[in-house]
C-alpha positions in Angstrom: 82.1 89.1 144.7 81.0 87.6 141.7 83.3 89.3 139.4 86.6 86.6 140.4 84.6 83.5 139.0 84.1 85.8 135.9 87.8 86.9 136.0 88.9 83.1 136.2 87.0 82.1 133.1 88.4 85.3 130.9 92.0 84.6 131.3 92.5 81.0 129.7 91.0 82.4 126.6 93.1 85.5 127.0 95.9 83.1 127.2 94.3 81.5 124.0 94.3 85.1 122.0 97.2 86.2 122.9 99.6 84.0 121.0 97.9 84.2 118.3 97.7 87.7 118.5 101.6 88.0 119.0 101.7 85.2 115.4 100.0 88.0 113.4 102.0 90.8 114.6 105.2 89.4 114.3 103.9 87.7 110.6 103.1 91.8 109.6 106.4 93.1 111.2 108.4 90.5 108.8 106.4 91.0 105.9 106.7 94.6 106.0 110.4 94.2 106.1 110.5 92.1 103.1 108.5 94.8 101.4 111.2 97.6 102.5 113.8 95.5 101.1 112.4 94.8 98.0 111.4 98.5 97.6 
């Protein structure tokens, strides 16, 4: 099985992404609230 060495090395950047990924959202849920308040 060579795809669980692969599998191991994927998931810390995974972990990596996903934060970030989770910053932007949240950054583009607030911002668009701020718009709807403005509006």
């Amino acid at each position: 099985m060579e795809l669980t060495p692969k599998l191991m090395e994927l998931t810390p950047k995974v972990m990596e992404i996903t934060p970030k990924a989770w910053e932007i959202e949240i950054f583009f849920s607030v911002s668009l609230i701020h718009r709807g308040e403005k509006a």
